[in-house]
Structures are given as C-alpha cells and as structure tokens.
RODO-2510 file (C-alpha; in nm, 4 decimals, decimal comma):
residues 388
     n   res          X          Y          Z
     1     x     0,0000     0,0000     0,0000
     2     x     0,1095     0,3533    -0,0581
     3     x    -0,0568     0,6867     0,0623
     4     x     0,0061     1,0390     0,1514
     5     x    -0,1678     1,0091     0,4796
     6     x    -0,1387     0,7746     0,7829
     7     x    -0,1100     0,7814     1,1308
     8     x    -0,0593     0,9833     1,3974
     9     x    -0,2470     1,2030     1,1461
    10     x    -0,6148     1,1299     1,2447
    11     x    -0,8500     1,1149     0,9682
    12     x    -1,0969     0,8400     0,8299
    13     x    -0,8594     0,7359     0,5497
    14     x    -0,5647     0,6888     0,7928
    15     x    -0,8410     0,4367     1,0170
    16     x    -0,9236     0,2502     0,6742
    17     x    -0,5817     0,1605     0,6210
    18     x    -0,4997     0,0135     0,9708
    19     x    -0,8168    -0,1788     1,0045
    20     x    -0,7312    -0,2938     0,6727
    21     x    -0,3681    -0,3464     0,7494
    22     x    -0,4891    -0,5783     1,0934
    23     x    -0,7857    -0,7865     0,9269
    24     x    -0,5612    -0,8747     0,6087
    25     x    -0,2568    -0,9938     0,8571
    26     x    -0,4874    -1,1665     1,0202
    27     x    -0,6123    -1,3607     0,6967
    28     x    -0,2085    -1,4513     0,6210
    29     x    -0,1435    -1,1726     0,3884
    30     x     0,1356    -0,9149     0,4053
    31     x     0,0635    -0,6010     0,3825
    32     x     0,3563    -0,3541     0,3843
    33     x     0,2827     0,0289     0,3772
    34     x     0,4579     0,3278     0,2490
    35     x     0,3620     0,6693     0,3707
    36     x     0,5001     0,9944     0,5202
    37     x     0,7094     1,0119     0,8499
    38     x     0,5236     1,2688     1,0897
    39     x     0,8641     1,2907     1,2870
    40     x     0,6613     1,2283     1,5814
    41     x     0,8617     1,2071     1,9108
    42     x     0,9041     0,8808     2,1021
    43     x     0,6970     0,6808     1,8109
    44     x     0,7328     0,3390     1,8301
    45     x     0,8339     0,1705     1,4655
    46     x     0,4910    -0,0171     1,3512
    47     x     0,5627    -0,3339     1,1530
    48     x     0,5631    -0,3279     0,7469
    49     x     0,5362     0,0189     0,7521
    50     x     0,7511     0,2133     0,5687
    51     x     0,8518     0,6367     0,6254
    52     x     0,9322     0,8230     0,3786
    53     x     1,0558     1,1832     0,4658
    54     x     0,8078     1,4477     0,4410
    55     x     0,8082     1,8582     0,4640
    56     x     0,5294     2,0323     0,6511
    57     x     0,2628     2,1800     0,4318
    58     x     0,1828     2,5624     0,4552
    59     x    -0,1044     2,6557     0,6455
    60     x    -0,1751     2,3118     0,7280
    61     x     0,0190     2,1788     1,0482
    62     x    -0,1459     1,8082     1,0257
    63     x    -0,0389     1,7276     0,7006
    64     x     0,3156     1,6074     0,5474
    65     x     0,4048     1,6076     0,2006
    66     x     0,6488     1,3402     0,1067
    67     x     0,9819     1,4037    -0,0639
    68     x     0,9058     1,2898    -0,4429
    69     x     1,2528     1,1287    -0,5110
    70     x     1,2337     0,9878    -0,1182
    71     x     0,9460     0,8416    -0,1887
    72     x     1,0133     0,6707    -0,5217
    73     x     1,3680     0,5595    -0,3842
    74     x     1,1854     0,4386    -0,1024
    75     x     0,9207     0,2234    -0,3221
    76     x     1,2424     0,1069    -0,5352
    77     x     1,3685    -0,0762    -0,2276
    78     x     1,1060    -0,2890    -0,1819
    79     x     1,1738    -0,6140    -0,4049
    80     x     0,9243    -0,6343    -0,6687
    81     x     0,9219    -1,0424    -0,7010
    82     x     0,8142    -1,0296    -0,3023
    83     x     0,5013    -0,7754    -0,4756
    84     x     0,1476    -0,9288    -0,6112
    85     x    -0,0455    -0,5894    -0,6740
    86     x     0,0123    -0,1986    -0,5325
    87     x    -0,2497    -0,0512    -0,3553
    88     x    -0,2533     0,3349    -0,4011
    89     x    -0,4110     0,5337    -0,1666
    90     x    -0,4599     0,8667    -0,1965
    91     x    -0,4490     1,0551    -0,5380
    92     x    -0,1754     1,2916    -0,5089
    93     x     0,2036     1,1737    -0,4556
    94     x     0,1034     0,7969    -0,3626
    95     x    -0,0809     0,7994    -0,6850
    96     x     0,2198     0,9259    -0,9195
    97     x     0,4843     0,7292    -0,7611
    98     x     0,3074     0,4092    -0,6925
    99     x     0,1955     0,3799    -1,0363
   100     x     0,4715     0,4355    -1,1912
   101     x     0,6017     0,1754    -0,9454
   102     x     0,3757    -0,0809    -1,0581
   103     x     0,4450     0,0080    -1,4075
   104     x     0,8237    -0,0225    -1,4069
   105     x     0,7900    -0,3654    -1,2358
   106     x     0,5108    -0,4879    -1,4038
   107     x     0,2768    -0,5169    -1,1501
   108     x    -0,1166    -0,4620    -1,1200
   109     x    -0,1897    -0,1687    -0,9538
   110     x    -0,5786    -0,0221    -0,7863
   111     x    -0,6862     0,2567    -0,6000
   112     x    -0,9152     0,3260    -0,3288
   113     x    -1,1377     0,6322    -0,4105
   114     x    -1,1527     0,7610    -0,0130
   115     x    -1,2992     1,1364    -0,0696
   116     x    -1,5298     1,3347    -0,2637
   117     x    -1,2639     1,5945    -0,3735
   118     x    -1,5496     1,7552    -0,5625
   119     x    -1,6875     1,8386    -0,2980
   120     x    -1,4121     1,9259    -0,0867
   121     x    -1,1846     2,1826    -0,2746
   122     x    -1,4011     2,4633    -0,2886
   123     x    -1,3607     2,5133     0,0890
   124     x    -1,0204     2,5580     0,0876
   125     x    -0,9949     2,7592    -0,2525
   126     x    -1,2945     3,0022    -0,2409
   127     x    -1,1566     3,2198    -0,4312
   128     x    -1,1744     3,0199    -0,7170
   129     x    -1,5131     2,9650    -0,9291
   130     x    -1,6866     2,6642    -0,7860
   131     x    -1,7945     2,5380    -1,1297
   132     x    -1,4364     2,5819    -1,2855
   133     x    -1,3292     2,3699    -0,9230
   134     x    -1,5982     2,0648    -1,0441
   135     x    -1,4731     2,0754    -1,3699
   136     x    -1,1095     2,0552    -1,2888
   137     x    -1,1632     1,7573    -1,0752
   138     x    -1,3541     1,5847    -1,2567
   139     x    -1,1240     1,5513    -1,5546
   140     x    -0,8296     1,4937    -1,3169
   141     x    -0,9979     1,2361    -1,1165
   142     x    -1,1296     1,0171    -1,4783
   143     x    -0,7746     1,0724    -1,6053
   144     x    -0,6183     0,8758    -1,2726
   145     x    -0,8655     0,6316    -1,2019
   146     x    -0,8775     0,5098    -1,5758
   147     x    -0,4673     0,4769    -1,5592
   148     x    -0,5171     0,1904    -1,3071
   149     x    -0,6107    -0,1383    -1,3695
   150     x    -0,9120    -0,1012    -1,0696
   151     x    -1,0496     0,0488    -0,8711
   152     x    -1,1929     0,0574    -0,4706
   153     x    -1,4903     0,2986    -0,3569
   154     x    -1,6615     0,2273    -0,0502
   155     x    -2,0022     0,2890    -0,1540
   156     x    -2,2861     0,2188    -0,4432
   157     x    -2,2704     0,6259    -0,4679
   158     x    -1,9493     0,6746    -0,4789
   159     x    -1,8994     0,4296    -0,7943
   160     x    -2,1912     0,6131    -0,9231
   161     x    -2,0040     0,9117    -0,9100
   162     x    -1,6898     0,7535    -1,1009
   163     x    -1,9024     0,6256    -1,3859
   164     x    -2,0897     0,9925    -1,4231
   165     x    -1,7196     1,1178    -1,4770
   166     x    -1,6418     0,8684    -1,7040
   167     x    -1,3830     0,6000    -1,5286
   168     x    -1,4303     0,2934    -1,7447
   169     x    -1,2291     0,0661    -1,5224
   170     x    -1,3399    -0,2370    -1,3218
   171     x    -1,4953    -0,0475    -0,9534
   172     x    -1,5299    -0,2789    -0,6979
   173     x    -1,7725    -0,1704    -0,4099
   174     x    -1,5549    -0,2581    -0,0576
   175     x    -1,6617    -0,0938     0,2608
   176     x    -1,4187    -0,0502     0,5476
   177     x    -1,5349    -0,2657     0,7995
   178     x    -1,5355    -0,2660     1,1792
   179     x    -1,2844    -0,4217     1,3937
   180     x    -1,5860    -0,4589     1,6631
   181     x    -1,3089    -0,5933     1,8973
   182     x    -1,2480    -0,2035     1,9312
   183     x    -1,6428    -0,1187     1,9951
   184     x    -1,6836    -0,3741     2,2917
   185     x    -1,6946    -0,1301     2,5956
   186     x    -1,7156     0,2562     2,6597
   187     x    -1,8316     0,4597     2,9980
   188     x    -2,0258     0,7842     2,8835
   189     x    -2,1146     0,8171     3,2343
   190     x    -1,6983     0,8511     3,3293
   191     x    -1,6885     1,0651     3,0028
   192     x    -1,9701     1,3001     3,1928
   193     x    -1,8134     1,3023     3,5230
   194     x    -1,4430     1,3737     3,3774
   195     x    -1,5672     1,7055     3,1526
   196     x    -1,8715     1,8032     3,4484
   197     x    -2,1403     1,7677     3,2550
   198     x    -2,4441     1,5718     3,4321
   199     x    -2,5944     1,2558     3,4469
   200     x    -2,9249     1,3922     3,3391
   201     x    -2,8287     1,6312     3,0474
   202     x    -2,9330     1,5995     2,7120
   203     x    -2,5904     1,5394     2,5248
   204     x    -2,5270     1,4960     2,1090
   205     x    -2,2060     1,4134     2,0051
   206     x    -2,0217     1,4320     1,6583
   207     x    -1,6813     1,2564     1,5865
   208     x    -1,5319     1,4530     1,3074
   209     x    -1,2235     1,6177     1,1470
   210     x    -1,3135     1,9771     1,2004
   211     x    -1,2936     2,0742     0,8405
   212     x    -1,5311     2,2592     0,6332
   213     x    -1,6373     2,0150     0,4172
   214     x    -1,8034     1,8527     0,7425
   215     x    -2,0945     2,0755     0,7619
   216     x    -2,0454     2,1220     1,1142
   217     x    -2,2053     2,4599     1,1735
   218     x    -2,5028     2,2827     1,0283
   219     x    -2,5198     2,0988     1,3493
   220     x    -2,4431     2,4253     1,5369
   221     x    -2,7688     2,5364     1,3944
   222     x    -2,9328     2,2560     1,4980
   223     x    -2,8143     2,2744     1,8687
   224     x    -2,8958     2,6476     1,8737
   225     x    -3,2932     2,5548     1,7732
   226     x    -3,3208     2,2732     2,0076
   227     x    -3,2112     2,4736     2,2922
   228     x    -3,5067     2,6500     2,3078
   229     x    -3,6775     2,3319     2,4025
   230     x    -3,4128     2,1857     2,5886
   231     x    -3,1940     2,4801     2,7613
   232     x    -2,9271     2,2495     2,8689
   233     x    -2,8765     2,0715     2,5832
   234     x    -2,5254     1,9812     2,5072
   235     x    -2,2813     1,9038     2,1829
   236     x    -1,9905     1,7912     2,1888
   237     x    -1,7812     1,7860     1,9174
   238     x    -1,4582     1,5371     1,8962
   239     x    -1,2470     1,6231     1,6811
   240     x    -0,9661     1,9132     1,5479
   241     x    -0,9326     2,0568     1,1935
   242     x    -0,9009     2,3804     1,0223
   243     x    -1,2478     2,5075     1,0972
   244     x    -1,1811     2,5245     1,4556
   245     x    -1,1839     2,9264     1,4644
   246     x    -1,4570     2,9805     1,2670
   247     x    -1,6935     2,7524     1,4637
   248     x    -1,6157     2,8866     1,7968
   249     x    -1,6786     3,2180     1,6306
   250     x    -1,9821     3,0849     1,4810
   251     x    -2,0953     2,9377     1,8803
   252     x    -1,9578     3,2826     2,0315
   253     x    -2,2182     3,5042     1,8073
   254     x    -2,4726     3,2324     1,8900
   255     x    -2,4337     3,2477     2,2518
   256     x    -2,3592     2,8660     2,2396
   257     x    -2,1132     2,8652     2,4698
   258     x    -2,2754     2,6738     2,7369
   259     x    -2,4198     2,4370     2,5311
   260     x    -2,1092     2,3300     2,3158
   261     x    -1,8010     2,1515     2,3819
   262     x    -1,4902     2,1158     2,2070
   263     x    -1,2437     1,8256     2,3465
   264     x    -1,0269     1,7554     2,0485
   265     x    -0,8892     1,4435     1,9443
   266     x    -0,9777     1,1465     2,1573
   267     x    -0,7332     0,8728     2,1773
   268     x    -0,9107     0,5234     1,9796
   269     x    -1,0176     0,2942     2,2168
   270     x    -1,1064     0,3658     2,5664
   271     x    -1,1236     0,7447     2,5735
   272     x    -1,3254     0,7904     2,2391
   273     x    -1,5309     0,5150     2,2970
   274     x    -1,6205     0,6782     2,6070
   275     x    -1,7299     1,0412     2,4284
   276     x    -1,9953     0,7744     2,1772
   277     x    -2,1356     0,6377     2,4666
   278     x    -2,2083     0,9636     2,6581
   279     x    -2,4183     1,0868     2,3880
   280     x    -2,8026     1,0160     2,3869
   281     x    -2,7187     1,0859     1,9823
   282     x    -2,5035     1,0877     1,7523
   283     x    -2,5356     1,3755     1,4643
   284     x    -2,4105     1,3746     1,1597
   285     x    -2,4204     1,6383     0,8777
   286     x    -2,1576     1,5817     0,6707
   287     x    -2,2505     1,6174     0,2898
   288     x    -1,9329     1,4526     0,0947
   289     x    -1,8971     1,1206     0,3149
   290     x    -1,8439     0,8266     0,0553
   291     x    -1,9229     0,5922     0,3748
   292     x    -1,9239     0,7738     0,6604
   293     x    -1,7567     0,5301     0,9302
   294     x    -1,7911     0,6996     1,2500
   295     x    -2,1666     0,6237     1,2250
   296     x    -2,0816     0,2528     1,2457
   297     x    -1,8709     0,3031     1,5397
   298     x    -2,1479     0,4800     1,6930
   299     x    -2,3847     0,2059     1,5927
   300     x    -2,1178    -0,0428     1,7378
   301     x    -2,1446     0,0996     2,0775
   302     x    -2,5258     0,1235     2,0821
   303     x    -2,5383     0,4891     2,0249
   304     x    -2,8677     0,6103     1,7803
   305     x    -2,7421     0,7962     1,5003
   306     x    -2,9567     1,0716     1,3083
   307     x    -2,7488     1,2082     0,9971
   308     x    -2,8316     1,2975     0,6576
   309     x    -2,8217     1,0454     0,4119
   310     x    -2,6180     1,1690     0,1773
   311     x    -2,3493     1,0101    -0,1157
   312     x    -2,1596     0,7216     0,1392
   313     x    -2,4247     0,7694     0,4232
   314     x    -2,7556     0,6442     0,2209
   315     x    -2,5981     0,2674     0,2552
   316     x    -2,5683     0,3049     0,6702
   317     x    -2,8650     0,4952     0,7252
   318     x    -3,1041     0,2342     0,6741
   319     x    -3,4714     0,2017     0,8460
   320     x    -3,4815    -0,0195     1,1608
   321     x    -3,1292    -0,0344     1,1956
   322     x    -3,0378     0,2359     1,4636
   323     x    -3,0319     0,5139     1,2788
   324     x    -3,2383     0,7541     1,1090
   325     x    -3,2377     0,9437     0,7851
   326     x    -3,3280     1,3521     0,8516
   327     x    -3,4377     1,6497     0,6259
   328     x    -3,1703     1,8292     0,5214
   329     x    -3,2830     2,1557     0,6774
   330     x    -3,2058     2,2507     1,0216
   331     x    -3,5614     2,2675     1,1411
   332     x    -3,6370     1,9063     1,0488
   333     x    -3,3336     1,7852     1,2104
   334     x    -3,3943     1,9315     1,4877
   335     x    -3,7110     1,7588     1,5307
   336     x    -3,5790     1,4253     1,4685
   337     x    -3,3201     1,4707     1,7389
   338     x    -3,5901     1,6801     1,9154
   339     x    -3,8056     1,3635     1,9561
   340     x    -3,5736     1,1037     2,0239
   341     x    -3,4495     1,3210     2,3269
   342     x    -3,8391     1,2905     2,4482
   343     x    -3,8461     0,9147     2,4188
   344     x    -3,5809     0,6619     2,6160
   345     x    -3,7951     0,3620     2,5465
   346     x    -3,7380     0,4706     2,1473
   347     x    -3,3747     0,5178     2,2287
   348     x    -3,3296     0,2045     2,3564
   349     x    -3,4763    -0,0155     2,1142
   350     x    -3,2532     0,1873     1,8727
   351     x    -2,9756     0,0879     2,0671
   352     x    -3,0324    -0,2750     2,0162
   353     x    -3,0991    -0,2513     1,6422
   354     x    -2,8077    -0,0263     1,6096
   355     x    -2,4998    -0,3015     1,7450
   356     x    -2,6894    -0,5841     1,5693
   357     x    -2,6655    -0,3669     1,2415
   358     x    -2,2723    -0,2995     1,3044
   359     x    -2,1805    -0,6641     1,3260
   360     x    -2,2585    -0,7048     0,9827
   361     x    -1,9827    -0,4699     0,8810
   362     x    -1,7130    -0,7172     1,0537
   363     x    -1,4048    -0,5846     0,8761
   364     x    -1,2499    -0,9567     0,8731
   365     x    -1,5091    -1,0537     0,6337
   366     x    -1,4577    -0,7731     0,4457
   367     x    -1,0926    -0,8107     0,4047
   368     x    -1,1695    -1,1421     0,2856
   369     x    -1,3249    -0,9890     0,0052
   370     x    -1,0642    -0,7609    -0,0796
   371     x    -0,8232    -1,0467    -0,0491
   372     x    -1,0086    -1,2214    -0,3298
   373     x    -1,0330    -0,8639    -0,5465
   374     x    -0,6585    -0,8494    -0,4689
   375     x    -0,6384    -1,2612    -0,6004
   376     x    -0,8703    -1,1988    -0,8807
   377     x    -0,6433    -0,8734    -1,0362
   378     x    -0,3151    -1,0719    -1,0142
   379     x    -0,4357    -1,3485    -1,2198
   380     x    -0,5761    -1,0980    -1,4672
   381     x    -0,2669    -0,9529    -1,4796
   382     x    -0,0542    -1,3033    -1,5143
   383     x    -0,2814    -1,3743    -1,7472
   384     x    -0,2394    -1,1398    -1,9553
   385     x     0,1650    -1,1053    -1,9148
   386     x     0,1764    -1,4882    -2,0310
   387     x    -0,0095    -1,3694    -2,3979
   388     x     0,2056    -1,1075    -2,4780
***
C-alpha cells in the first residue's frame, strides 16, 4: 500500500488503512505500507510500515508532504518479485509514484477512491469559481482512475459518481469494515463526570475532522434551535481541523457557549469510545462522506445515530437499523433529534438494532473480500503477461 496520509495524522482514510492493514494480517497476507514520516517524538516503529521523509505543508500543520525522489527511492527498495499488486491510496504523490512503481515492475496496480474531492476543494480555494473547481476535478480524477487497472470505492454512490465522470475501469464496491473488537466497551457516564457535565443532560455528540467540508455549523444550527426546548442541551464535538476558529466564532455570536463543547482528538479505544457512549445521539451532517464510518462506530457501541443520508451515508442509514435518515434543513433535524431526546424507550430499542446492524460490517469478512479482489487482479494480470 502507498498513501500520503497515515497515522498519527487522524482522519478516516488513515483508520481505513490500519483496520485494513490488521484484518488482512490476520487472513495470512502481508501487507507492507509506504507513507510519510510525521517525525513524531518517542513513536514506536509499527511493523511493514515504511517512512518516507516528508516537509510540513503551509497553512496546514497536520499534514506532510512526502519528498518525491524519497518516496520513489523508497518504493524502489522494496523487491518487486516479493510484490502481487500496489495498492494506491490517496491521489496525489502515492498515486504518481506508486503507479509508476507498478508500471516499471510490471505489476497490477488499484486505487481506493476515499474522498469526494469535488466536494471538498471549494472550501479551501474560495476564491476560485466553484464550477471551474468541479470541472477541474472531474477531468483529473477520470484521467487517474482510468490509468489503473481497478479500482476501490466504498459505496454504491461513490462508484456512481466515477461512472458519471467517465472511469471505465473495473470499480469494486468494498466498505471498510469494523474491527468490533475495538467497539466492545465505553463509559459515557466517566466521560460526563471527567468534563462536568451531568448525568441527566441531554448530550449529542459528533466525531469529526473539524474541516469545512463537514458541515459542522449545520449541526451548530441545529443545537442552537433545540435549545429552546431543551436549555441544557449539550454538543460535543470530537475532533480538530481547520475550521476550529470559525466555529467557535460561529458558537460565540450564537451564545452557544454553554451548550457546546470542544475536546479535540480522543485517543481510539477507551477514551473515544467513552465520548460515543455519553451521547443520547449521535449527529451527523456531513454532505461529501463516501461511507461515513464513524456512524458505524457509533452504531457499534449502541449509540442512535440521526445524519443525513447523503453520497456514502444512504448505505448506513437504513430504516430499523439504529439510525435515522433527517431532512436536510435545520428545522427538520432538529425535530428528529428533538423527539428522540423525548423518548428513552425509542432510544433504547434503537440501541439494540443499532450493534446488531454494526456486526454485519465485521471488517475480517470484508478483508476477505478484498483479499479475493486483490487474487482476482493478479491473475488478470498473469494472465495477460503470459499472452504477450
């Protein structure tokens, strides 16, 4: 595998990759990753995984860019006859250098189609014409995809979206599943009692990268209509990004500041587990999700969701299964939330729907699938090397 992004930096393609990374080891295959080095201090080395030296990026302190010829040298080391198939993951460096990889050694090579970019730049270059933005992307985004032999989305929508562009190669539809061994156990109430916020209070929470692309003031919105029926309602919102600022702004102007909380990134495991479970919901509002996995973990631990079902979301937010699907204006999804908030007994039953729904998503099973997508493109490609 080879991406631009990985941990420490938090984000939902870094938590595709290790889940990934675990279930296929577990299945007997090795999986060795290339991706930048955060420099992080006292980091321990993580087996198979590769660093590549990487330069900050400007204006954005989470992110590393890695050093082109670093990262090619890097990929050169790695003996190709020990290589079935490169898995690119991410569309900028990763994608140059890992195909040309692939190509050099004649080797199969697929992407994973993690984000919505069409969606996405526009928030960070406003000052460029949306359309023009769309436009752009889309013709960079067919011209990658169709230089690969396949291709990974991980939703129907998403592929939808790749064959509207006009990718004509193979897209297979793989989901990142859940290692539920991670969404076992979580104490909201020691969640409550460590950030003071009572037993009895009426608490949403949203596990996010505090981006723009997010929506998140949507859910500001939200909070700021349902307080006038509940004056003690609480969000909290997990999570850091570059839109930080501008929603405390946004909650300062409000006069939110009671009823929002900001506690940053949550270590995985115990401590975010814990934030899920102290919420009576979890809200989404994200429009550009091609899955939207922090819904399953919510579902995991028994936490109702109420997002809008939009691109990646439609296939989580199904009816019956923990969750529900609300209008897209703040008013409606306030009244969703609104009565949920009014009824326990409803809450519950969601509750039990909601982990039976997650165990489907066992990310095990799925990497069995990709292990047979993975089998599947190698004997194409050996195929095909034994008639020319």
């Amino acid at each position: 595998m080879v991406s631009d992004v990985y941990f420490p930096r938090i984000n939902g393609v870094s938590t595709s990759i290790a889940t990934f990374r675990r279930s296929l080891r577990a299945l007997g295959t090795r999986c060795t990753l290339v991706a930048p080095d955060y420099e992080s201090p006292g980091a321990e080395p993580e087996r198979d995984v590769r660093r590549v030296p990487a330069r900050r990026v400007p204006l954005d302190p989470e992110d590393r860019l890695m050093r082109g010829r670093s990262l090619l040298r890097t990929l050169e080391q790695i003996d190709h006859r020990d290589v079935d198939l490169v898995h690119v993951q991410t569309p900028f460096l990763a994608h140059r250098d890992g195909v040309r990889y692939a190509r050099r050694c004649g080797l199969p090579v697929v992407e994973t189609y993690h984000t919505h970019f069409e969606e996405y730049f526009h928030h960070y270059l406003p000052w460029l014409p949306r359309g023009c933005l769309r436009a752009a992307t889309r013709v960079l985004s067919r011209r990658q995809c169709n230089a690969l032999d396949a291709l990974i989305v991980p939703s129907p929508a998403m592929r939808d979206v790749l064959l509207g562009y006009g990718v004509e190669r193979p897209i297979e539809v793989l989901p990142t599943g859940l290692d539920l061994g991670q969404f076992q156990d979580g104490d909201g109430a020691r969640f409550r009692r460590a950030h003071g916020i009572a037993a009895d209070r009426p608490v949403l929470v949203v596990v996010s990268r505090v981006a723009h692309e997010k929506n998140l003031d949507f859910l500001v919105e939200v909070t700021e209509r349902l307080r006038q029926e509940f004056p003690d309602v609480l969000l909290v919102i997990a999570g850091e990004g570059p839109a930080r600022p501008h929603l405390q702004s946004l909650v300062a102007r409000l006069g939110l500041g009671r009823n929002v909380l900001f506690v940053g990134y949550l270590q995985r495991g115990v401590e975010l587990n814990d934030c899920y479970r102290a919420g009576d919901v979890f809200v989404f509002a994200s429009r550009s999700e091609t899955q939207g996995l922090v819904l399953l973990e919510a579902l995991a631990l028994g936490v109702p969701v109420v997002a809008l079902a939009e691109l990646g979301t439609r296939s989580i937010l199904e009816p019956g299964r923990g969750a529900i699907a609300a209008p897209g204006e703040v008013a409606g999804f306030a009244a969703e939330v609104s009565a949920l908030l009014h009824e326990p007994a409803r809450r519950a039953a969601m509750s039990a729907a909601a982990t039976g729904f997650a165990r489907e998503w066992e990310s095990v099973a799925v990497a069995r699938r990709l292990n047979a997508f993975y089998a599947a493109l190698s004997a194409a490609a050996g195929a095909d090397a034994r008639i020319r």
